[in-house]
DSSP file (Angstrom, degrees, kcal/mol; ACC not computed):
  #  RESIDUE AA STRUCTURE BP1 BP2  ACC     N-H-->O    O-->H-N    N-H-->O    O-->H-N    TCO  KAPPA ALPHA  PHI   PSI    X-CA   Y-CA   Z-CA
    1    1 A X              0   0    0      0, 0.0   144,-2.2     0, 0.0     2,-0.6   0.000 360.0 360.0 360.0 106.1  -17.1   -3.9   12.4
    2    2 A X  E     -AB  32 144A   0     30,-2.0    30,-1.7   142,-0.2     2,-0.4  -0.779 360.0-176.1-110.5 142.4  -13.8   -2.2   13.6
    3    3 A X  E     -AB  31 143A   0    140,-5.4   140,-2.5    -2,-0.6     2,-0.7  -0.902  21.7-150.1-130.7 123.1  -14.1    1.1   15.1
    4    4 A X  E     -AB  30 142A   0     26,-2.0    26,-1.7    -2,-0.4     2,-0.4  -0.879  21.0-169.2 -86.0 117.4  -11.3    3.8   16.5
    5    5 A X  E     -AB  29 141A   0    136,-3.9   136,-2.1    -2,-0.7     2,-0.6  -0.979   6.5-177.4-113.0 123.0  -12.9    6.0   19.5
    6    6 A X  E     -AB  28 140A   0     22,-1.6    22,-1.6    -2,-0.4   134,-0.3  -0.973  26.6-117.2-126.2 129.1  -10.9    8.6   20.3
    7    7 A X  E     -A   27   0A   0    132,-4.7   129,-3.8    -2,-0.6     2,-0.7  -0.223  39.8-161.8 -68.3 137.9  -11.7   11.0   23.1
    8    8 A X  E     -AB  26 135A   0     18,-4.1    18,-1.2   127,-0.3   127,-0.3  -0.801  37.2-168.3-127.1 132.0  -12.2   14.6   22.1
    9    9 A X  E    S-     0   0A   0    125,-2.5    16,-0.5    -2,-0.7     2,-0.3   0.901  97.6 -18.5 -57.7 -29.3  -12.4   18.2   23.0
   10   10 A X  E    S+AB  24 134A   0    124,-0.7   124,-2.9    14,-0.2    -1,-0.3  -0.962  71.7 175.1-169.8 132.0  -13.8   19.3   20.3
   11   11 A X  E     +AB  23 133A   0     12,-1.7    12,-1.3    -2,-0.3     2,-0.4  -0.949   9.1 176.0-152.0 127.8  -13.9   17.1   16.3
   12   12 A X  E     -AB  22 132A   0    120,-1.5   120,-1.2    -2,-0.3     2,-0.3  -0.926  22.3-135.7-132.0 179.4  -16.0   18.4   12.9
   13   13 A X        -     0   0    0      8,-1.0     2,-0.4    -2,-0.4     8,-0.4  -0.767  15.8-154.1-108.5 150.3  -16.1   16.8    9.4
   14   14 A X        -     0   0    0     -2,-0.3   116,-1.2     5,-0.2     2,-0.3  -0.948   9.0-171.5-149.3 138.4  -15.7   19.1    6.1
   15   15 A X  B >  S-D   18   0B   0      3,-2.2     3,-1.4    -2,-0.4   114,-0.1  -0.989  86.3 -20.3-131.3 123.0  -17.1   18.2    2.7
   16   16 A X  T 3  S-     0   0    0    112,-0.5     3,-0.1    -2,-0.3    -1,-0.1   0.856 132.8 -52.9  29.9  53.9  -15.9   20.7    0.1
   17   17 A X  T 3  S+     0   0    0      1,-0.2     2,-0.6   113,-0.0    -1,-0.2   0.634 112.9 118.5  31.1  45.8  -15.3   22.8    3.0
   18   18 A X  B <   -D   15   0B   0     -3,-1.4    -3,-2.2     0, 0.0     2,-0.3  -0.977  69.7-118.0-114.8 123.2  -18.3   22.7    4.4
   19   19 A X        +     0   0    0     -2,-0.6    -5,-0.2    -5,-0.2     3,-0.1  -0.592  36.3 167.1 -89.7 136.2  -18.8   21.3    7.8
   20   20 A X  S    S+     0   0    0     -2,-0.3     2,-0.3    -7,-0.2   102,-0.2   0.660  70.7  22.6-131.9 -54.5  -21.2   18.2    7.6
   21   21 A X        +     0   0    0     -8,-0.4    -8,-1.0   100,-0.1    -1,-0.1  -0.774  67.9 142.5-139.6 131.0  -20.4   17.1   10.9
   22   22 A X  E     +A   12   0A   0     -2,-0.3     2,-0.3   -10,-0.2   -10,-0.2  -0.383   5.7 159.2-172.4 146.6  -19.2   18.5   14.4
   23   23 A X  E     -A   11   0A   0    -12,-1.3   -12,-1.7     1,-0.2     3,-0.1  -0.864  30.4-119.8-133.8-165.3  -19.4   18.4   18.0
   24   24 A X  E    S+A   10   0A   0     -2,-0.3   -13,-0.2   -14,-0.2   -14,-0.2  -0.179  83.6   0.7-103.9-140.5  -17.0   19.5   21.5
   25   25 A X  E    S+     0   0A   0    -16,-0.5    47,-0.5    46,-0.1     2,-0.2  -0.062  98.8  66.9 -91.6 140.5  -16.2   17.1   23.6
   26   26 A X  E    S-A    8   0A   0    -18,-1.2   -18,-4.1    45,-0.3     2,-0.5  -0.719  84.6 -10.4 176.5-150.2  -17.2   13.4   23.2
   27   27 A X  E     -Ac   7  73A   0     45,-1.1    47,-1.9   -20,-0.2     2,-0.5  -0.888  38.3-164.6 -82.8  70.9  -16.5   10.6   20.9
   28   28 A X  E     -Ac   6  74A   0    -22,-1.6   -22,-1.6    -2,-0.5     2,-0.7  -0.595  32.6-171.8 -48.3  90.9  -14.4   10.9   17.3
   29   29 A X  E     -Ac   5  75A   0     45,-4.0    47,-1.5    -2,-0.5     2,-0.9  -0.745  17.5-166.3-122.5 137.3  -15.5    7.6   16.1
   30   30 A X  E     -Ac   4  76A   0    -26,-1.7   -26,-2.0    -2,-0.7     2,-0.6  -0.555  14.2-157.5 -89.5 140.5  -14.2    6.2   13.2
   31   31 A X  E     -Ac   3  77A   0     45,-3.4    47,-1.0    -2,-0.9     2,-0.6  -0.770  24.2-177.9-123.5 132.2  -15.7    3.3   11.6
   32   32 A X  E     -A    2   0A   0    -30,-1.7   -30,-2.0    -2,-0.6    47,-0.1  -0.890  13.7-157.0-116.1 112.1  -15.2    0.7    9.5
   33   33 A X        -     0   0    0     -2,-0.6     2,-0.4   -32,-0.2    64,-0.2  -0.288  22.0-159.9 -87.1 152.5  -18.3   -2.2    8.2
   34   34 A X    >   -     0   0    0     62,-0.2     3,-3.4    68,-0.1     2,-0.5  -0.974  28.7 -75.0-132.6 169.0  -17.0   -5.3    7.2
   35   35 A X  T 3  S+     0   0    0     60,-2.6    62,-0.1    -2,-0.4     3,-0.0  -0.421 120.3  17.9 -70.8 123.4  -18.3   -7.8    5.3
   36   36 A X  T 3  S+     0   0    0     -2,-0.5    -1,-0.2     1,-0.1    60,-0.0   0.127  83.3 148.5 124.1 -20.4  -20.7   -9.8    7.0
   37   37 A X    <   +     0   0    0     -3,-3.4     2,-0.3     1,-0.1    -1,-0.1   0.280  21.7 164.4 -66.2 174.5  -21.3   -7.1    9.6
   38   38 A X    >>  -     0   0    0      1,-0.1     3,-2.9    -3,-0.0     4,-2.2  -0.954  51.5 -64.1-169.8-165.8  -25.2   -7.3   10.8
   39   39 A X  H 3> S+     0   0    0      1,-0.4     4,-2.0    -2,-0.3     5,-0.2   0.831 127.7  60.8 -70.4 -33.5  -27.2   -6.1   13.5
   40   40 A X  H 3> S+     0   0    0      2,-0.2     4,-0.6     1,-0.2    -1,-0.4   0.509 108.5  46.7 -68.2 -10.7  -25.7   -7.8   16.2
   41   41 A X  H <> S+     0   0    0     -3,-2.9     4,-2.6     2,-0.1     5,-0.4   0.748 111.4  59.0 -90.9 -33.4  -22.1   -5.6   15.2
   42   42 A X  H >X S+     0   0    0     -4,-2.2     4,-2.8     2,-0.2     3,-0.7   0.977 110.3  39.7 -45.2 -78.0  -24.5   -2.5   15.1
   43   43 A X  H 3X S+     0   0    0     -4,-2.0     4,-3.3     1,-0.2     5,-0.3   0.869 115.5  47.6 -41.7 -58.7  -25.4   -3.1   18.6
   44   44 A X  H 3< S+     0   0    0     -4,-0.6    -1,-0.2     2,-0.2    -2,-0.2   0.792 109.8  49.5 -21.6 -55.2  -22.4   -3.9   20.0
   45   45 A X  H <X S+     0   0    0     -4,-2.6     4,-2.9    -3,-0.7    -2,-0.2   0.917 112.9  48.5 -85.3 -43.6  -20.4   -1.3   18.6
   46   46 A X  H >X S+     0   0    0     -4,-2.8     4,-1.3    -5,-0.4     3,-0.6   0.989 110.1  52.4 -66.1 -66.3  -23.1    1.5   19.7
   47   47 A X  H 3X S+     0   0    0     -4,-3.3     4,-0.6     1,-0.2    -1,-0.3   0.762 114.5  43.0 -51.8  -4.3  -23.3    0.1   23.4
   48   48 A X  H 3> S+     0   0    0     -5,-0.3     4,-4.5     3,-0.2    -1,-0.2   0.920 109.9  57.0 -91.5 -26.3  -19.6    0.3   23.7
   49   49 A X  H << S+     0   0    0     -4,-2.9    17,-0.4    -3,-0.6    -2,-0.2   0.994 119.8  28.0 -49.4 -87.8  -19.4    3.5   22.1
   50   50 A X  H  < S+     0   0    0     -4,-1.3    16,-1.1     1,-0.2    17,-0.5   0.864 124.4  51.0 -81.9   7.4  -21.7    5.2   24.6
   51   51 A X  H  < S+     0   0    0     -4,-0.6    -2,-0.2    -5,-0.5    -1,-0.2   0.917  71.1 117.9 -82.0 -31.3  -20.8    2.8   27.7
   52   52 A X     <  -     0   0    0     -4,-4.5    14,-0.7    -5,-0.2     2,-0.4  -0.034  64.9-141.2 -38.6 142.2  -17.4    2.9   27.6
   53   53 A X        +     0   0    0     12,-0.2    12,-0.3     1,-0.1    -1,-0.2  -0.810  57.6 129.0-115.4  84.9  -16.4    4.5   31.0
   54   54 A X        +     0   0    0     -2,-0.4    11,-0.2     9,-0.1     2,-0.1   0.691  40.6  93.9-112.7  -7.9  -13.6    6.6   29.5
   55   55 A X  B    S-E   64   0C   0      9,-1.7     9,-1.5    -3,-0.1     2,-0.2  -0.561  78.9 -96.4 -76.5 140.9  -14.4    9.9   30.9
   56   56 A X        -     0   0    0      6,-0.2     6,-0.2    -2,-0.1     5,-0.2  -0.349  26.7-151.2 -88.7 165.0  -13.1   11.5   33.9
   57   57 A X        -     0   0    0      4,-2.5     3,-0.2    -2,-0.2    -1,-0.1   0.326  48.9 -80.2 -79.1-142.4  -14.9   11.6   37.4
   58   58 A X  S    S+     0   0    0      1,-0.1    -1,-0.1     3,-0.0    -2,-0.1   0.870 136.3  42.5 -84.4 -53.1  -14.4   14.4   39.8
   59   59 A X  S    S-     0   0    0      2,-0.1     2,-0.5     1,-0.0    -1,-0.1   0.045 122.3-103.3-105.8  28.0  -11.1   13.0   41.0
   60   60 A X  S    S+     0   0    0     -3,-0.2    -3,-0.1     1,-0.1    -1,-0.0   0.020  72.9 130.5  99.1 -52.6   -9.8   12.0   37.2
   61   61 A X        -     0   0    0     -2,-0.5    -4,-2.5    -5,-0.2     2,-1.4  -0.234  69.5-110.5 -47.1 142.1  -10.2    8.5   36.9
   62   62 A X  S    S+     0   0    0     -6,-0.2    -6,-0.2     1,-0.2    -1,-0.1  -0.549  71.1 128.3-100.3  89.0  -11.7    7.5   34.2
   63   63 A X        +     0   0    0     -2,-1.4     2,-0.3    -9,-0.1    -1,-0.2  -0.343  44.2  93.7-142.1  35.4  -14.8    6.2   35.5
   64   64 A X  B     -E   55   0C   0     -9,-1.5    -9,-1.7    -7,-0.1     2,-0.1  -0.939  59.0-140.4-134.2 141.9  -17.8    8.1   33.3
   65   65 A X     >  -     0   0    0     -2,-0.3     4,-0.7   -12,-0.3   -12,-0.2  -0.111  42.1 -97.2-136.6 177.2  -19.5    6.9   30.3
   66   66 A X  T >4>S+     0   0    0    -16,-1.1     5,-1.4   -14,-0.7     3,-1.0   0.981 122.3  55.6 -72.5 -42.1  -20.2    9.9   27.5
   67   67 A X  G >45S+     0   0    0    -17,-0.5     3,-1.6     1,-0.3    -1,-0.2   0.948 109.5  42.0 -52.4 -53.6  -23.9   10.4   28.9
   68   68 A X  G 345S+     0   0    0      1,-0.3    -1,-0.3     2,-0.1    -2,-0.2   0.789 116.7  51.4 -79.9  -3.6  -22.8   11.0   32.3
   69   69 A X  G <<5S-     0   0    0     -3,-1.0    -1,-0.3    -4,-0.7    -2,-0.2   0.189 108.8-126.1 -88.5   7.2  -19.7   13.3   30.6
   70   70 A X  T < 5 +     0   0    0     -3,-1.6     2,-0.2     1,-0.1    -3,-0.2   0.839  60.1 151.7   6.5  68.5  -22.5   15.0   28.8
   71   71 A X      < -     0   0    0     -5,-1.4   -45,-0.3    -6,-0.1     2,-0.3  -0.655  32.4-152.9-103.8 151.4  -20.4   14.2   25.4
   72   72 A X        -     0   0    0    -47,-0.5   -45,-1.1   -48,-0.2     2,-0.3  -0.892  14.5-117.2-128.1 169.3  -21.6   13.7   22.2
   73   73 A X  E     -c   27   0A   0     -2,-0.3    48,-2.1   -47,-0.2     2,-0.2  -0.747   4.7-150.1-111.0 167.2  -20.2   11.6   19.0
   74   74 A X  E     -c   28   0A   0    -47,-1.9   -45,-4.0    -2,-0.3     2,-0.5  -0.987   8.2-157.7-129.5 142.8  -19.3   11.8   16.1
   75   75 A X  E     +c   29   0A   0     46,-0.4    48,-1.0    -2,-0.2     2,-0.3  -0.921  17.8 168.5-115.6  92.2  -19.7    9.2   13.6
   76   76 A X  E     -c   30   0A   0    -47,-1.5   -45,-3.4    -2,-0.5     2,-0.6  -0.931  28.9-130.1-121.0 121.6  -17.2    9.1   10.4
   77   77 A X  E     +c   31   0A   0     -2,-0.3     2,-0.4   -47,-0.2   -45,-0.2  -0.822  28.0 173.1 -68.5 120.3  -17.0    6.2    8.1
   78   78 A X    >   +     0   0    0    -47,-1.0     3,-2.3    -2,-0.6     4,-0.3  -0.651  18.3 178.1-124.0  91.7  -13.9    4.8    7.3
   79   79 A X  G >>  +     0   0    0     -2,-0.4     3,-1.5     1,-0.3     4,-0.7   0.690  67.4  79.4 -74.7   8.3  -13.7    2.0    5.5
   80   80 A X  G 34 S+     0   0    0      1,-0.3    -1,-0.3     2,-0.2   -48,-0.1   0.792  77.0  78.9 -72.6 -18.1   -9.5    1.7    5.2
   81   81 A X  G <4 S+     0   0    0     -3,-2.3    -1,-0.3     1,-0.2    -2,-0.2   0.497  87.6  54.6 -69.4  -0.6   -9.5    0.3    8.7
   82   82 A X  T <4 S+     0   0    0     -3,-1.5     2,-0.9    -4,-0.3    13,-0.2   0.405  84.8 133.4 -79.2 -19.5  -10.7   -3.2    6.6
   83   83 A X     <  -     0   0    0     -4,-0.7    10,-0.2     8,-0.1    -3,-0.1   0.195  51.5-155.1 -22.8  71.5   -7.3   -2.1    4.9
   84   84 A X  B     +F   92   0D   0      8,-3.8     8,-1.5    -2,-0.9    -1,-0.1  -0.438  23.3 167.6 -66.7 120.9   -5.0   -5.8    4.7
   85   85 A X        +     0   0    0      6,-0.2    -1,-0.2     1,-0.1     6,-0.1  -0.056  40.3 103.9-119.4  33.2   -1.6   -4.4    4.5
   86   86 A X  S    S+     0   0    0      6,-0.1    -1,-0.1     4,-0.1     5,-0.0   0.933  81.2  37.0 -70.0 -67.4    0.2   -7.9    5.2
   87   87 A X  S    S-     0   0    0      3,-0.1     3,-0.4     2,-0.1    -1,-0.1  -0.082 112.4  -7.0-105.6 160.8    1.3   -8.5    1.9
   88   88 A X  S    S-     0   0    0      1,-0.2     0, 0.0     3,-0.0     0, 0.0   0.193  90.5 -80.6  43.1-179.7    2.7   -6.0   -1.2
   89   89 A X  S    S+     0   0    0      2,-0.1     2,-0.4     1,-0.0    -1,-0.2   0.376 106.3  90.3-108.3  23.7    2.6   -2.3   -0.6
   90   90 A X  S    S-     0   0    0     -3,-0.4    -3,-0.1    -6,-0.1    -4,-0.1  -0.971  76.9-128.2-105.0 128.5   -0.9   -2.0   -1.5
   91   91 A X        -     0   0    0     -2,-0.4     2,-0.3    -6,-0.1    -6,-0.2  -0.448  26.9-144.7 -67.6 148.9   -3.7   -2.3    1.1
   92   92 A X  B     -F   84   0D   0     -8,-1.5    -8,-3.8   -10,-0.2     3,-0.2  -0.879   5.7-157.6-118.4 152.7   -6.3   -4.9   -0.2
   93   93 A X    >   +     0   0    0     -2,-0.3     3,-2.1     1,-0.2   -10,-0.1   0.341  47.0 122.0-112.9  19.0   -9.6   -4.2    0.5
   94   94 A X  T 3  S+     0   0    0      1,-0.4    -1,-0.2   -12,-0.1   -11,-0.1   0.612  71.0  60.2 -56.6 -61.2  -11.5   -7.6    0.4
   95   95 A X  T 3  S+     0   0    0    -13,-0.2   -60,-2.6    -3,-0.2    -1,-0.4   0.239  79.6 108.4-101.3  12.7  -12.8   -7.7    3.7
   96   96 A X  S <  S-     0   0    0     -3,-2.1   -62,-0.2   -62,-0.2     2,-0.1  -0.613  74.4-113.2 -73.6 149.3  -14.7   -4.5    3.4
   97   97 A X        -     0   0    0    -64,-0.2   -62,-0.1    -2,-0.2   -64,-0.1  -0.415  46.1 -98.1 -73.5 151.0  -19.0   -4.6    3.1
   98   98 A X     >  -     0   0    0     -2,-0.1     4,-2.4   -64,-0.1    -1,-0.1  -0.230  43.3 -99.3 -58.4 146.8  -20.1   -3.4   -0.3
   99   99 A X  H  > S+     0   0    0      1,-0.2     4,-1.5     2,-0.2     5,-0.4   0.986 120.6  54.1 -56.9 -65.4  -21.1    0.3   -0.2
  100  100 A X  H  > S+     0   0    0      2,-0.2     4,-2.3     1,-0.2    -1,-0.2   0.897 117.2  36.9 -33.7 -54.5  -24.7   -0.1    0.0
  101  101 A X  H  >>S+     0   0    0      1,-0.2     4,-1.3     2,-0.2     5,-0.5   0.988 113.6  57.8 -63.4 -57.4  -24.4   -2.4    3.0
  102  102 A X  H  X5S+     0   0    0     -4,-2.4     4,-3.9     1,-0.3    -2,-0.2   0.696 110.7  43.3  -9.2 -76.2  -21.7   -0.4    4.3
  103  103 A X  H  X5S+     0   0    0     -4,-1.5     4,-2.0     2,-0.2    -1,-0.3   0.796 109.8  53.9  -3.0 -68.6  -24.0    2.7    4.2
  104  104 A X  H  X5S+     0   0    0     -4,-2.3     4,-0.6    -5,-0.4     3,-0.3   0.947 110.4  46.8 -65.1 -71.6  -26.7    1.0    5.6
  105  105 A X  H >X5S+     0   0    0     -4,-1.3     4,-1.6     2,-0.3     3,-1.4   0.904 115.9  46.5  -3.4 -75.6  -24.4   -0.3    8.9
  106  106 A X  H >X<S+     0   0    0     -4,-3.9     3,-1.7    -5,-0.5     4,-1.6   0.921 110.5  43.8 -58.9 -54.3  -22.9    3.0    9.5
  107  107 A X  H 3< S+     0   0    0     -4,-2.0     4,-0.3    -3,-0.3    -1,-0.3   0.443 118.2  52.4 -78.7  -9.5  -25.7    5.2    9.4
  108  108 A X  H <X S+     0   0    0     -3,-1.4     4,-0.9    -4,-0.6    -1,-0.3   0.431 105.7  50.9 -69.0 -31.4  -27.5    2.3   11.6
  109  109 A X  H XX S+     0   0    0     -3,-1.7     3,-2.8    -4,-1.6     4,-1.4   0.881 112.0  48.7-104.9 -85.4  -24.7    2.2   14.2
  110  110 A X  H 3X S+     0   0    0     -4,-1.6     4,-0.8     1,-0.3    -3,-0.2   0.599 110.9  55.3 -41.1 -29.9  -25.2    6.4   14.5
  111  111 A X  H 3> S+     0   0    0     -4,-0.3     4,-2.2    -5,-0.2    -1,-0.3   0.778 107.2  49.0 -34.6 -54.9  -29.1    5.7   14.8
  112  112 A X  H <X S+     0   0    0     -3,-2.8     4,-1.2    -4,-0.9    -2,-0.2   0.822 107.8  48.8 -76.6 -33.8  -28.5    3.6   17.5
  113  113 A X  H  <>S+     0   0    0     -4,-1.4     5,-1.6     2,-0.2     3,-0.3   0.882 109.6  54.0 -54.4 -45.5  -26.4    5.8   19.4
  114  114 A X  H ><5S+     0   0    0     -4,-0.8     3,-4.6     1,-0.2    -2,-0.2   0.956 106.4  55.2 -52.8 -55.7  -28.9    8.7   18.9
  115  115 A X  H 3<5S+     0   0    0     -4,-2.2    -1,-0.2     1,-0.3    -2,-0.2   0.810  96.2  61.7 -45.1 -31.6  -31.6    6.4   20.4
  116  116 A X  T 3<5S-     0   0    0     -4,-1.2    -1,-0.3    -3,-0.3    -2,-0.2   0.469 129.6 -96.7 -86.7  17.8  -29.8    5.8   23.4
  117  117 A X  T < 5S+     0   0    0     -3,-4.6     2,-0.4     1,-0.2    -3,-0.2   0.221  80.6 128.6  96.0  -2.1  -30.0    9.6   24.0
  118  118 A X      < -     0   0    0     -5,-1.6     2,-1.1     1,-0.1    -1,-0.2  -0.641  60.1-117.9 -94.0 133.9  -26.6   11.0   22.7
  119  119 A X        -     0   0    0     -2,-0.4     2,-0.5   -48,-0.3   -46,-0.2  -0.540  39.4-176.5 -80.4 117.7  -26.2   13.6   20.4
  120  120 A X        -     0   0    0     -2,-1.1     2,-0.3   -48,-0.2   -46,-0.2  -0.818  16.3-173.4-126.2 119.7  -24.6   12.4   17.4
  121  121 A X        -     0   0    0    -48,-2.1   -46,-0.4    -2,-0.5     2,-0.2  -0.879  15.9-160.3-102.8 151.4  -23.2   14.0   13.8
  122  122 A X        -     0   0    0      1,-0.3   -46,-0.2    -2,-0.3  -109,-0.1  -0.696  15.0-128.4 -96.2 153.8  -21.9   12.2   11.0
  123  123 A X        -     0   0    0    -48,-1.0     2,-0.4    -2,-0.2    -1,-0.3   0.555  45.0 -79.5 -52.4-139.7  -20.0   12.6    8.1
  124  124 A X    >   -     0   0    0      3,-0.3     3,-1.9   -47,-0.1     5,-0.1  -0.863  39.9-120.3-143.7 120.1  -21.0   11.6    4.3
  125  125 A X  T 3  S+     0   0    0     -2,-0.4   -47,-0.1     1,-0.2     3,-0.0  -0.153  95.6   8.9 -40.4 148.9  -20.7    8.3    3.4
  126  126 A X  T 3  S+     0   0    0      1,-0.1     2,-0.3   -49,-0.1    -1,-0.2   0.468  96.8 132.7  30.1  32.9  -18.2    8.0    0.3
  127  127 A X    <   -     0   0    0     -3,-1.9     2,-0.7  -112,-0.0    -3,-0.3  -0.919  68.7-116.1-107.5 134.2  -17.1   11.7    0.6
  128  128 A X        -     0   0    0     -2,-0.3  -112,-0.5    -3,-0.0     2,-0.1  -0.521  50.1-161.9 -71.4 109.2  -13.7   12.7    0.5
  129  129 A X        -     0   0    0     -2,-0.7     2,-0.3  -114,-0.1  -114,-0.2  -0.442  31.5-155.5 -83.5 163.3  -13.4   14.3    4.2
  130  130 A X        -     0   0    0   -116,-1.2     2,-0.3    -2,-0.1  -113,-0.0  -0.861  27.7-170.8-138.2  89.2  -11.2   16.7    6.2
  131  131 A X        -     0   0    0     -2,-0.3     2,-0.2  -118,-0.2  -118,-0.2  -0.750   2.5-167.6 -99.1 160.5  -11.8   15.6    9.5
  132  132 A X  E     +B   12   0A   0   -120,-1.2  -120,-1.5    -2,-0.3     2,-0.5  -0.973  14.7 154.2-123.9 117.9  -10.5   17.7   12.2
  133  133 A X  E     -B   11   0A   0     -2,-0.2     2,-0.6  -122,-0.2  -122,-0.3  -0.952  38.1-135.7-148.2 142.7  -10.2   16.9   16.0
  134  134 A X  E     -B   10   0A   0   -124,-2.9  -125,-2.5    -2,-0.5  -124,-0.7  -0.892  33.1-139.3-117.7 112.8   -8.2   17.7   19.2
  135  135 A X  E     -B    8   0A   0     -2,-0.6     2,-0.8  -127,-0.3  -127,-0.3  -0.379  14.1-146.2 -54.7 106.3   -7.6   14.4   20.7
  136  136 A X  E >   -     0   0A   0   -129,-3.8     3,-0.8     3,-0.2  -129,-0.2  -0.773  67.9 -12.7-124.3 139.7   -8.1   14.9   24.3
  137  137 A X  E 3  S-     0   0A   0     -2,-0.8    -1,-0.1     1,-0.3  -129,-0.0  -0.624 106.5 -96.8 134.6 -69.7   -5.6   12.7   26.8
  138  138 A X  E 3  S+     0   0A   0     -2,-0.1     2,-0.6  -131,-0.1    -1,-0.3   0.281  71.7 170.2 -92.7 121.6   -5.0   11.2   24.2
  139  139 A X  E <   +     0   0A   0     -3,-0.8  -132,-4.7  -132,-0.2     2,-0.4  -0.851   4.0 154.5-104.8  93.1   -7.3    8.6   24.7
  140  140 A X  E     -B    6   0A   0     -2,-0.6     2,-0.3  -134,-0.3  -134,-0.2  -0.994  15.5-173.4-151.3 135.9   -8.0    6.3   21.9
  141  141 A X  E     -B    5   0A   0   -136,-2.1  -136,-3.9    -2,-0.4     2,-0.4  -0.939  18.3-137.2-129.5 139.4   -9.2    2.7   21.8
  142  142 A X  E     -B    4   0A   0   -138,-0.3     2,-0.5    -2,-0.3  -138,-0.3  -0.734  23.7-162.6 -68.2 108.7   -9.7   -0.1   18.7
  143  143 A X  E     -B    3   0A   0   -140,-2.5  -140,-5.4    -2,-0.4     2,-0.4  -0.998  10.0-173.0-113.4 135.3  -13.0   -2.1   18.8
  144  144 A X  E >   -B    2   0A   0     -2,-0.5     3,-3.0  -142,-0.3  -142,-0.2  -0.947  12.4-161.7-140.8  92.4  -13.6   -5.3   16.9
  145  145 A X  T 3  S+     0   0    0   -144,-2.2     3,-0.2    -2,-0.4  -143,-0.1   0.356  89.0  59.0 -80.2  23.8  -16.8   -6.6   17.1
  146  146 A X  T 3  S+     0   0    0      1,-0.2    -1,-0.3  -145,-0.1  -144,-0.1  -0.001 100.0  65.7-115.9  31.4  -15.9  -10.2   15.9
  147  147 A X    <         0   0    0     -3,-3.0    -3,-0.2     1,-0.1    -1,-0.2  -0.654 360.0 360.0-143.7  72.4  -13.6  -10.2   19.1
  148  148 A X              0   0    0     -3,-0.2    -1,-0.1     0, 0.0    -3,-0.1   0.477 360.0 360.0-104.4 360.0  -16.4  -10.0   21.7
């Protein structure tokens, strides 16, 4: 599973301009299943999601997890981050999970997050989106759960 978290003031989702999705300030994350992914990338990717200590403390540092930042995510599937753009000038998409699993993964990974007490919106799986976000630092980190 590889996942973009970007910190945010403020991110929502629109489907046929209707917002799907949205919260202030928290977690933007985008996600991408790959094939193979399983419960053990599920977990993974949701404790880093709300453990990361990427928020700032009193004196700035960034030394606060989202709970104690009282942030919430948001959860967007994107499955172009499996995008291979080594070769030609079309991304191949081979190492993406099949929609069904795909589905299943993401909306699993956003489950788990909920569970650990954060409040979390999604987007819609295999809907053309217009997500929207103001980036805030800008703080955004790559996670790759087959590089634990």
């Amino acid at each position: 599973m590889k996942a973009v978290l970007q910190r945010v003031s403020r991110a929502s989702v629109r489907v046929d301009g209707r917002i799907v999705g949205a919260i202030q300030s928290g977690w933007l994350v985008l996600l991408g299943v790959e094939r193979g992914d399983g419960e053990p990338d599920v977990t993974w990717v949701a404790e880093k999601v709300v453990h990361l200590r990427a928020f700032p403390d009193a004196e700035g540092k960034m030394n606060r997890d989202v709970t104690e930042a009282g942030g919430s995510v948001l959860v967007v599937s994107q499955f172009t981050l499996l995008g291979d753009c080594r070769k030609g000038r079309r991304p191949g998409f081979s190492d993406a999970a099949d929609p069904a699993d795909a589905e299943r993964l993401y909306l699993q990974v956003a489950d788990a997050i909920r569970r650990m007490g954060v409040e979390t919106a999604t987007g819609t799986f295999r809907a053309h989106m217009d997500v929207e976000l103001v980036n805030d630092g800008p703080v955004t980190f790559l996670l790759d759960s087959r590089k634990t």
